[in-house]
C-alpha positions in Angstrom: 0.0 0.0 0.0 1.1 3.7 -1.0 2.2 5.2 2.2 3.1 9.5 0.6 1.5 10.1 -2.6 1.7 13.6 -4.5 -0.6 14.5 -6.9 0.1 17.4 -9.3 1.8 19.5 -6.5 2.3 23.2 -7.5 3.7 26.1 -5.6 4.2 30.0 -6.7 5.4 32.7 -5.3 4.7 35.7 -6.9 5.1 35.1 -10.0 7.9 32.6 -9.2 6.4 28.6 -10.0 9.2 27.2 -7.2 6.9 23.4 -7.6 5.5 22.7 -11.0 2.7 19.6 -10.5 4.9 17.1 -9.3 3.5 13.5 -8.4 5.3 10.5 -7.4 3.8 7.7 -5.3 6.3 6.5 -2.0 5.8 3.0 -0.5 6.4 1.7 2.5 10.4 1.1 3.9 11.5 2.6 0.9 14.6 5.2 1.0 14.2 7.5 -1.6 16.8 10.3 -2.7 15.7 13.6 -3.8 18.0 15.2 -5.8 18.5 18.4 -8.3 20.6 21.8 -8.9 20.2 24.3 -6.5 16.8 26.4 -6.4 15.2 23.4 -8.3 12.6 23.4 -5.8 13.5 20.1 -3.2 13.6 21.7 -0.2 10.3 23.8 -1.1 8.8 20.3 -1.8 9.9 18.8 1.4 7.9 22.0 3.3 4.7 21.1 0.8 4.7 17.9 2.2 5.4 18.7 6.2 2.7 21.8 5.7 5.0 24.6 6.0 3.8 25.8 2.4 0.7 25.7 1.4 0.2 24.0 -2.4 -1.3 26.9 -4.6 -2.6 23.7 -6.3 -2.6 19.7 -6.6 -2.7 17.8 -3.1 -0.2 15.2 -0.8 -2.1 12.0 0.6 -0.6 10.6 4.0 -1.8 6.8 4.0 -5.1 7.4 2.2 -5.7 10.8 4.0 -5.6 14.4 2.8 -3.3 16.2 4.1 -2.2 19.4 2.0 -3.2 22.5 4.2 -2.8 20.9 7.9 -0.6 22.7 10.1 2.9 21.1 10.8 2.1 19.4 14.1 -0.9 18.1 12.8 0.9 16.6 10.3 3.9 15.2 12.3 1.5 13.8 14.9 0.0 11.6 12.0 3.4 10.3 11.4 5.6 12.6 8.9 8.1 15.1 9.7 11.2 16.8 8.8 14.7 18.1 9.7 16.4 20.9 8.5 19.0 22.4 5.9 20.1 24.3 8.7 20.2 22.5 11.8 17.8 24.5 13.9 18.6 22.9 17.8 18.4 25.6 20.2 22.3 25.8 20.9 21.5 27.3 24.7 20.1 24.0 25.8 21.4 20.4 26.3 21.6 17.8 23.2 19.2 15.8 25.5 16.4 19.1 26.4 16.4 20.0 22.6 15.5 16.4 21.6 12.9 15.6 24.2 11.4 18.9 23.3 10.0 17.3 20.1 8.8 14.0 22.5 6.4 15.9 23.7 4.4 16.0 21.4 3.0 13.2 22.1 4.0 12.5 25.3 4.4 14.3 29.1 7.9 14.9 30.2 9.3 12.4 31.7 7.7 9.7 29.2 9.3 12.6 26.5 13.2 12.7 28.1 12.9 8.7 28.1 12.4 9.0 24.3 14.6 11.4 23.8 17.4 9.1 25.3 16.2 6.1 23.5 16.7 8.4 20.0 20.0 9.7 21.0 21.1 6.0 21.5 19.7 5.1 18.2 21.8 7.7 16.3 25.2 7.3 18.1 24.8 10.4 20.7 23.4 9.1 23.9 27.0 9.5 25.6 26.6 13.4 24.7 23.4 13.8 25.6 24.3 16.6 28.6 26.2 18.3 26.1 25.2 22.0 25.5 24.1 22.0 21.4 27.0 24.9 20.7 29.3 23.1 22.1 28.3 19.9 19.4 30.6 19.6 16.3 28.6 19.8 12.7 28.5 16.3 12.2 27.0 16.2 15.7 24.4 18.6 15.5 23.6 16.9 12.1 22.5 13.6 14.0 21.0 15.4 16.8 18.6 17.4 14.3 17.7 13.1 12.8 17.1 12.6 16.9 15.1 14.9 17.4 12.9 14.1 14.6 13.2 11.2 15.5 11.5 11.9 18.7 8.3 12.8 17.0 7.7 9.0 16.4 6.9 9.4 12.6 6.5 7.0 10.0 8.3 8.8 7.4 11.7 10.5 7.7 11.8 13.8 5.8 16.2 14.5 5.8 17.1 18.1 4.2 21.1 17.9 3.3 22.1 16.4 7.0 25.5 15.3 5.4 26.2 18.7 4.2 30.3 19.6 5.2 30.5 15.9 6.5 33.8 14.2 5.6 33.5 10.6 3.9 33.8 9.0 6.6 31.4 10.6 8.6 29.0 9.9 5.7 29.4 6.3 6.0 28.7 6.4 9.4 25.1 8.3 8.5 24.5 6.0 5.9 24.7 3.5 8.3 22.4 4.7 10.5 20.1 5.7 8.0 19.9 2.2 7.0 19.5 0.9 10.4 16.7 3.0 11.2 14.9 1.9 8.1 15.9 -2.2 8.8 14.8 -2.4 12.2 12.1 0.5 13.0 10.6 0.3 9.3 10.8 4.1 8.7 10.4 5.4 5.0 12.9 7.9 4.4 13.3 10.7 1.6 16.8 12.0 1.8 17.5 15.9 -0.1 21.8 15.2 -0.5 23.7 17.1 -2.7 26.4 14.7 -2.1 26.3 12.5 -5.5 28.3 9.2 -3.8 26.2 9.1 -0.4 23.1 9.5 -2.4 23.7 6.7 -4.4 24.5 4.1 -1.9 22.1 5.0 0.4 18.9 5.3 -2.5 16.5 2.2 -3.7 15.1 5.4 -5.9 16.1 8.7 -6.7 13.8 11.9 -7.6 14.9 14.6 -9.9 13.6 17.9 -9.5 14.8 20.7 -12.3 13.6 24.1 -12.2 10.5 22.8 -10.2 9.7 20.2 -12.6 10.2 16.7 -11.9 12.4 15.0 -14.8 13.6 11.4 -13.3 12.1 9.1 -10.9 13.9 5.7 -10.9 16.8 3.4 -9.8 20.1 5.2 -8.5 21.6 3.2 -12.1 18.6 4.3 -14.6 19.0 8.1 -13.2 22.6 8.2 -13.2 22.5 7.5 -17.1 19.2 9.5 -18.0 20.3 12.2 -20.5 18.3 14.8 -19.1 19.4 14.7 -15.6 23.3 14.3 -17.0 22.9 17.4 -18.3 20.6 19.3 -16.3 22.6 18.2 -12.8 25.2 15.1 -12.6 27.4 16.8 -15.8 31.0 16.8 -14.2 30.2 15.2 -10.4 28.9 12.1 -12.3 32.0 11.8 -14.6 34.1 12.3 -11.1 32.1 9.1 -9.4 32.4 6.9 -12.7 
């Protein structure tokens, strides 16, 4: 059964169309890449589908319901959230606070900080956990923005470029845990990643947004030879990787 579907989805702004009546259908456990030049309109997607934007048209189903125009938390407490380009932890408070600040929404505080150490453990952090947010390297913050999503309890991962300015390495290590948290909790993930060789090994199925316009949806191997996405994105960094 179709867990995300989006039908038609179209955003302007002014007289900017950022989202031009994209549809693609996500099932269940899958981890899908999302993937185009800058300002081709992935991370305005992403914020169609959590209701931070409004569609001006076309709709997003959330297993079988309508839910284009619900608020955020409405959203996230049926089961789909988000993190952000730009981790957004308040860097005054503890790893651990800023994490079981999302638990509560669904849950009173103490049931909350129990979650929130459970999802720190699940990404890696728990030994940090008392650790004030500005004093947290990137790579750091980056996992502790997945926790705290995490935290929400949702069904479907929405991850906005959280192995930006992460070494190789440290993107295996996020790969990893991506992977994990799809194998044994069953989360559907839909990864925005600039970075062409963690996209790829991480992806069953990659998205291709161009100018708002949706040019690719298929295998990490189909896309990676389309001639449209070759020219309009991979060019020189899939030359580099093959």
């Amino acid at each position: 059964m179709t867990i995300l579907q989006a039908n038609q989805l179209t955003v302007r702004f002014g007289g900017l169309v950022a989202v031009d009546k994209v549809s693609f259908a996500v099932q269940p456990k899958e981890i899908i890449g999302l993937i185009g030049p800058n300002g081709a309109g992935k991370t305005t997607l992403f914020s169609m589908l959590v209701g931070l934007h409004r569609p001006t048209s076309g709709h997003v189903l959330f297993d079988g319901q309508h839910v284009s125009g619900k608020r955020p938390h409405v959203i996230a407490r049926q089961g789909m959230t988000k993190t952000f380009q730009n981790t957004a932890l308040f860097p005054e408070m503890s790893l651990l606070d800023n994490v079981t600040t999302a638990g509560l929404l669904r849950h009173p505080v103490r049931e909350a900080r129990a979650l929130a150490l459970d999802c720190l453990d699940r990404v890696g952090l728990r030994n940090i956990a008392d650790v004030d947010v500005d004093s947290l390297t990137f790579p750091q913050r980056a996992l502790g923005e997945v926790a705290r999503a995490l935290a929400t309890q949702p069904r479907i991962l929405l991850l906005d470029e959280v192995m930006a300015a992460l070494t190789p390495l440290e993107m295996d290590t996020v790969i990893a845990t991506l992977r994990e948290l799809r194998d044994r909790d069953g989360l559907t993930l839909i990864v925005v990643e600039h970075h062409m060789r963690a996209i790829m090994r991480l992806s069953e199925r990659l998205l291709v947004l161009n100018f708002g316009k949706l040019i690719a949806d298929g295998t990490p191997a189909e896309v990676s030879v389309n001639p449209d996405v070759v020219a309009a994105y991979l060019g020189g960094e899939h030359a580099r990787h093959n």
